[in-house]
C-alpha positions in Angstrom: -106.5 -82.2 42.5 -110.1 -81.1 42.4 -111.6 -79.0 39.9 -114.4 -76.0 40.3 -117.3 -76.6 39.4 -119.4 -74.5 36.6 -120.5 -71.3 38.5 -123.8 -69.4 37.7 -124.3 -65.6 38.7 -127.8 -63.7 38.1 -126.7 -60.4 37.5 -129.8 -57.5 37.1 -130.6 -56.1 34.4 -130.8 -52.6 34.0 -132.3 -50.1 31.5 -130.3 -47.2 32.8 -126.7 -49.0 32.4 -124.7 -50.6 30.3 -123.7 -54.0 32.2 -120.3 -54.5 32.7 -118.6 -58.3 33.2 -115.7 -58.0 35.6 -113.7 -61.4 36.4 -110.1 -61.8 38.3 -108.7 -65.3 38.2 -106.0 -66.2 41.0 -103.3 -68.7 39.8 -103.2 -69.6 43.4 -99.8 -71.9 42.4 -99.0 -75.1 40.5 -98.8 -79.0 41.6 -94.4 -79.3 41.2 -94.5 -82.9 42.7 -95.4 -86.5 41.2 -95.4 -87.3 38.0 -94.0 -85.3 35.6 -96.8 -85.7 32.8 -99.5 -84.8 34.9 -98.1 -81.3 34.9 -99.4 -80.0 31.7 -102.9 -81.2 32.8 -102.6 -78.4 36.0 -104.3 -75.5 34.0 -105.3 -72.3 35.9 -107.8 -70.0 34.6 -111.2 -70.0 32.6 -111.9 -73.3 31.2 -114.7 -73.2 29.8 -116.8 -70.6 28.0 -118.6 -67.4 29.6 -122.1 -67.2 28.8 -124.0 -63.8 28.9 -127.6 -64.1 28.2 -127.3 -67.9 27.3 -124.3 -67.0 24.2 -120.9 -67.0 24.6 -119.0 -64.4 25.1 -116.1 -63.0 23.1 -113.9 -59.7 22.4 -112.6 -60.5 26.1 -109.8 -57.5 27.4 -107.3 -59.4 29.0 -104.6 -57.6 31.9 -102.1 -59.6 33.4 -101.3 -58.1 36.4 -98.1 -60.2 37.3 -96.7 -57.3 39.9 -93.2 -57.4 38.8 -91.2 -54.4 40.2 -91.6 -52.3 37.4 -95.5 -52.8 37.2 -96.0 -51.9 40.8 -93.9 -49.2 40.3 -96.2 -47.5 37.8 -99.0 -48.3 39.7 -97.8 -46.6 42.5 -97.1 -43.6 40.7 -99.6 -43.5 37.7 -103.3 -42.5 38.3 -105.0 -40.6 41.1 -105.6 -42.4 44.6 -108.7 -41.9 46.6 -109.7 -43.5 50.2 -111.7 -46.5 50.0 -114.4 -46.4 52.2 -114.3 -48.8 55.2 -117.9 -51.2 53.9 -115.8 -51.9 50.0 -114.9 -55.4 49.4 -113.4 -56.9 46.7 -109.6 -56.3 44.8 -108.5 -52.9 45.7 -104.9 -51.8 45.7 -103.9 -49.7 49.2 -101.5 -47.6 49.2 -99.8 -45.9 52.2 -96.1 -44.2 53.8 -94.0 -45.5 56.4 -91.6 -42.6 58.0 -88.6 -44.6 59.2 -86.1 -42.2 61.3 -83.8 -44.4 62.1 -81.9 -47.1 60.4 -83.6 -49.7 59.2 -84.0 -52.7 60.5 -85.1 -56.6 59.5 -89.2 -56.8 60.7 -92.5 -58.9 60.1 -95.6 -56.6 58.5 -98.6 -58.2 60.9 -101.7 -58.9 58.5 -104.2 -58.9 60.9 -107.7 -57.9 60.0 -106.8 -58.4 56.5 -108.6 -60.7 54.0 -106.2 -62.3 51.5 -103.5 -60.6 48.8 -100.2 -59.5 48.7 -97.6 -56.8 50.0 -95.1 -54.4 48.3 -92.9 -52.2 50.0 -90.9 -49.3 47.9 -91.8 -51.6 44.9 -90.3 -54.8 46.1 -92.6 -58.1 46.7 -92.8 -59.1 50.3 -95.3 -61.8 50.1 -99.0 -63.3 50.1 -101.1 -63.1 53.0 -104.4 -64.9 53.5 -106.3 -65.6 56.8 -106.5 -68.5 57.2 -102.5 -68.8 57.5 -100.1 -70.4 57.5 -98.5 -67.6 58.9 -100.2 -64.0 59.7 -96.8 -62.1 59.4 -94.5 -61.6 56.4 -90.8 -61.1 57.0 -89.5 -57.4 55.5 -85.6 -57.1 55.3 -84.0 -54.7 56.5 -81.7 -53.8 53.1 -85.3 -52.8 51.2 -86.4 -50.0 53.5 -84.2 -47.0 54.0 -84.8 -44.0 56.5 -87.8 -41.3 55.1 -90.5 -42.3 53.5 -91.1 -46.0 52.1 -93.9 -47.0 50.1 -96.6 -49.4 51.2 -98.7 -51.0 48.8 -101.4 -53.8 49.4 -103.2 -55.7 47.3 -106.5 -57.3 48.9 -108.6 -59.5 47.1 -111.1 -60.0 50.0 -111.9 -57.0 52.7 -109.4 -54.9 54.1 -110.0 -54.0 57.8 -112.1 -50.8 58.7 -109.0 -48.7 59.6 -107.0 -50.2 57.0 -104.1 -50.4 59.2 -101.0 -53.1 59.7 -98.3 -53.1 62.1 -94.5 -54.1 62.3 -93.1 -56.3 64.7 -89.7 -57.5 66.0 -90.9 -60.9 65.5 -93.0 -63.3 63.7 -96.0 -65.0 64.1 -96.6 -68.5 63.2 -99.2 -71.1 63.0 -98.3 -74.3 64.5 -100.1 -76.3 61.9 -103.7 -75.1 63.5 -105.6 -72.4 62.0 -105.1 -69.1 65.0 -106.5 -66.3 63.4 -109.5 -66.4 63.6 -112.3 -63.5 62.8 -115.0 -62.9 65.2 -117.6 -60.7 63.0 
């Protein structure tokens, strides 16, 4: 396992605002094979100090965001939600409807475009997405949509595409151990 290196960020001061220290750690999943006592050693997170101005920093507010059911849920519904516009990167959480008329049936949500996150629909976890694959589609059961409206919700850690769209298909689609989506910008 490899370990990331100590990172160093100039940020700008400013006169006219208060500077504000942001980070989001990933637990981008744990080692579950070999030997047993090297698991405790597989630590995710911050491991070492932040430094602001050369001194460490403390008072740290800590949100787990562990989207559980209940916590996309209140997401969903809580707040106000405005349109993102097309040039913002970084996490954002997209929310949309799909109208279903019929009776719902199994599909695959296509990620194309998209950067890397996950995907809720009416609350439930679908899956993570990232670009560079395996796979570019995520399978959605039938049994979790029902006819009328179903909720979307995306979480993208990276860049969303400009018309922020997806789309369902009737079947998936797969690497085949090489890397096929690939962006052109």
């Amino acid at each position: 396992m490899g370990k990331f290196a100590a990172a160093t960020f100039d940020l700008k001061p400013t006169k006219k605002l208060k500077r504000h220290l942001t980070i989001l750690v990933e637990n981008m999943g744990r080692v579950n094979y070999g030997d047993p006592k090297q698991f405790a050693k597989n630590r995710k997170g911050l491991l070492s100090p932040v430094e602001v101005d050369g001194k460490e920093h403390f008072g740290w507010s800590i949100y787990s965001a562990e989207f559980k059911p209940e916590f996309v849920s209140s997401v969903s519904t809580g707040g106000t939600w405005e349109r993102s516009p097309p040039s913002h990167a970084g996490p954002t959480m997209y929310k949309s409807n799909l109208r279903i008329d019929g009776d719902p049936a199994d599909t695959f949500i296509d990620m194309k475009g998209w950067g890397r996150g996950a995907v809720f629909i009416n609350s439930v976890n679908i899956g993570r997405y990232w670009k560079v694959g395996p796979q570019r589609t995520l399978y959605v059961p039938a049994p979790i949509l029902h006819k009328g409206f179903n909720t979307i919700m995306i979480f993208e850690q990276i860049r969303a595409p400009e018309d922020f769209s997806v789309s369902f298909l009737d079947s998936p689609i797969l690497s085949s151990g090489k890397v096929q989506w690939v962006d052109t910008d």
